[in-house]
Every structure is written in structure tokens, then in C-alpha cells.
C-alpha positions, 0 to 999 in steps of 0.5 A, a space after each residue: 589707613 591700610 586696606 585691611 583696617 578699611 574694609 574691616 569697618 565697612 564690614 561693622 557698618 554694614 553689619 549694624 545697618 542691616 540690624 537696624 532695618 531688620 528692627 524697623 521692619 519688624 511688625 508690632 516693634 514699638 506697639 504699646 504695651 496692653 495692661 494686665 489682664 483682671 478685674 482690677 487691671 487697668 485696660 492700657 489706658 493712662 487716667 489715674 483713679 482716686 476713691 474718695 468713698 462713695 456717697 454712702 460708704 464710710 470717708 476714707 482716710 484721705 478725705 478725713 484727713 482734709 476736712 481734719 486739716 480744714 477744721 484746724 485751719 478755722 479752729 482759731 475764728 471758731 474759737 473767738 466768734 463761735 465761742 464763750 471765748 471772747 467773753 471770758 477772756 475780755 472779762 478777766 482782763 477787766 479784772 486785771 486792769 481793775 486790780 491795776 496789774 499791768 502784766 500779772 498775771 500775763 496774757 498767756 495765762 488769762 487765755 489759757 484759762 479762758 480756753 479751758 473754761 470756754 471748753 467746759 461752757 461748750 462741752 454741751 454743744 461739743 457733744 451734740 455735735 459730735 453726736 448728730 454730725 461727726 459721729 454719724 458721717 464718720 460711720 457713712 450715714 450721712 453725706 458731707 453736707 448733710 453733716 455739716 447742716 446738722 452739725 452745725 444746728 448745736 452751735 447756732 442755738 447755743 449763738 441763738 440763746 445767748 444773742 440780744 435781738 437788738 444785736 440781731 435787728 442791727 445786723 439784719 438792718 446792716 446787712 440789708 435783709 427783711 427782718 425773720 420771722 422767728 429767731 430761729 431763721 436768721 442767716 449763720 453769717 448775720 447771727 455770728 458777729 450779732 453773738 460777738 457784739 453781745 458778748 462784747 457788750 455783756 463782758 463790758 457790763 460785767 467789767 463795769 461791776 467788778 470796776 466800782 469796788 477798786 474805785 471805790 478803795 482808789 478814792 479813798 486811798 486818794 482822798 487819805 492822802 491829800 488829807 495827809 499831804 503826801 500829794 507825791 504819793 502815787 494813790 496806786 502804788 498805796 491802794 494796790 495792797 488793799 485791792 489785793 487784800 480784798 480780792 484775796 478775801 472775797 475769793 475773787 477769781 472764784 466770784 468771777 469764774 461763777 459769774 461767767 459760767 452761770 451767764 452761759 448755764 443759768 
């Protein structure tokens, strides 16, 4: 390396030496930076601020979303223990199995139509709700859980007029509690499964009447038949046209659906 290419780099490296001192050495260099002045500015620190609404104001949309998303979440258990639901769904399976229909019609059918008339039965009680809890937190009157206490009013006297007090004394029993008072005071966690058992004993009652008239056709079918000698023929496979028939005339679906939402309108 010659002289001359030598003292050239030593002029750089003095040169970029004495650049960095004067940087260090400058006062406030590396201060942080103050936040932007205003009444809406953060004053240099680093929190992060979230508004959720106040107590009294409308819920934003965040909060709505989240309690949107935790409803649709719980839709399912609501539907089947909160609802007409299980009811007319288990009796018009019990109607299927009566006519001796294995698959027809199928399942997806018999609970989309039991959805949609559990929709009609809870219309009411829909309305009500909405009327005393959603309503009114949606507009910032009421708090979260002063809506969820009143929303939730409408659906526990629907249980209420619709649960034995057998049920009721069962599952207090079970549950280890004093019996209340009035009905009106039993706990929202003893009243639901006592409402499920109901409805699970009322639709088994109900299936047990729509059962003795194909029995009946059964027997006779049965009965037609060992007389005849045809004791190869399966009695189901003969009596299935007849139950058919007489489900046709009688207009039985129209039979049950009536039954079912008179139980729950009188």
C-alpha cells in the first residue's frame, strides 16, 4: 500500500470520528419525542385507550359486536333448554316412528319445522325481551347487567308457567336447596333442566296418544294375517299403507302441530 492511499484513509477515519463525537455531544440528541400538543393528544406517554361507552351512553359498536357474537355462541343450549324446541321436536319424531317411517321424513326436516314453530311459540316472549332489555340497553338506558336481569324476566315466566312443581321440588331437592316460597323465586339454574324434564315428560304423554291408534291398525293387521296364514308377511310392511291412509285423512300433521301450540297458548 503506497503513502499516499495510507494517509487518505486516515484523513476518512478522523474525519467520521470527530462527526460522531460532535453527535454524542450534542445536548437533547436522543430525548424522546413530546406528543402533539391539544386537547385530543397524547402527552408523550405510551398507554393505549379503548372507549367502551360509558355507563350511560349508547354501547359502541365493539361491545355490541362481542355480546352479538356471545349470544350466537349460547344460541344452540338456549334453543334446546330455553325453548318449545325440544318438545316439538321429540313429538314429531314420535309421530314418525308411530307411522313406522324410519328416515322419511328425515331429521333436517323435522327440526327445521320444529324450529320455525318454536319461533312462532316464543314470538311473545321475543318481543318482550326485546322490548324491556335490548331495546332499551341499545339506547344507553339501562347497563349491561341491569339488561340482562330484566331481559331475561320474559323467558323465566314463560319456564315458570310451562314447568310442573314436581319438576321444581326434584331439582331443589337435588340441588340441596330450601324449597321457595313462591315459584317465582326459584334460581334460573334449578328452573331450566326442571323445564327441560317437563317438556320431556309432556311430549312422551303426547307420543303415547299418537301411538294407540297405529297399535291398533298394527293388531289388526297382525291378527289378518296369522288368520290368513301368510305368517312370512311382515305385519308392517302390510299396515304401513293403512297408517298412511288414515294419517292422510284425519289431517294429522295438522292434528299435531295444533296440539302442540295449544299446549303452550292455551
Amino acid at each position: 500500500m503506497s503513502a499516499r492511499l495510507r494517509r487518505a484513509l486516515l484523513l476518512v477515519v478522523l474525519t467520521l470520528g470527530a462527526t460522531l463525537g460532535a453527535v454524542a455531544a450534542a445536548p437533547g440528541a436522543y430525548a424522546a419525542p413530546n406528543g402533539p400538543n391539544g386537547p385530543d393528544g397524547p402527552a408523550g406517554g405510551n398507554g393505549v385507550t379503548v372507549d367502551l361507552g360509558g355507563l350511560t351512553d349508547s354501547p359502541s359498536t365493539s361491545v355490541t359486536v362481542l355480546i352479538g357474537l356471545t349470544l350466537i355462541s349460547l344460541l344452540p343450549a338456549i334453543l334446546l333448554s330455553c325453548t318449545a324446541f325440544t318438545k316439538i321436536f321429540v313429538v314429531l319424531g314420535l309421530t314418525r316412528n308411530a307411522l313406522g317411517l324410519q328416515q322419511t321424513p328425515p331429521n333436517q326436516v323435522l327440526a327445521g319445522l320444529a324450529l320455525f314453530l318454536s319461533l312462532f311459540v316464543m314470538g311473545p316472549v321475543l318481543s318482550d325481551i326485546n322490548e324491556v332489555g335490548l331495546q332499551p340497553y341499545l339506547n344507553g338506558d339501562k347497563t349491561t347487567s341491569v339488561a340482562i336481569q330484566d331481559g331475561i324476566e320474559p323467558l323465566r315466566d314463560f319456564m315458570l308457567d310451562n314447568t310442573d312443581d314436581d319438576e321444581l321440588m326434584l331439582l331443589t331437592n337435588v340441588a340441596g336447596r330450601d324449597l321457595p316460597e313462591d315459584r317465582a323465586d326459584v334460581s334460573t339454574a334449578t328452573l331450566i333442566p326442571a323445564f327441560v324434564l317437563t317438556e320431556l315428560k309432556q311430549a312422551f304423554i303426547i307420543g303415547f296418544i299418537i301411538f294407540i291408534p297405529f297399535l291398533v291398525i298394527d293388531l289388526v293387521v297382525s291378527g289378518a294375517l296369522m288368520a290368513l296364514g301368510m305368517m312370512m308377511m311382515p305385519p308392517v310392511m302390510v299396515s304401513l299403507p293403512f297408517k298412511l291412509l288414515l294419517f292422510v285423512l284425519v289431517d294429522g300433521w295438522a292434528l299435531v302441530i295444533k296440539s302442540l301450540v295449544a299446549s303452550y297458548t292455551g
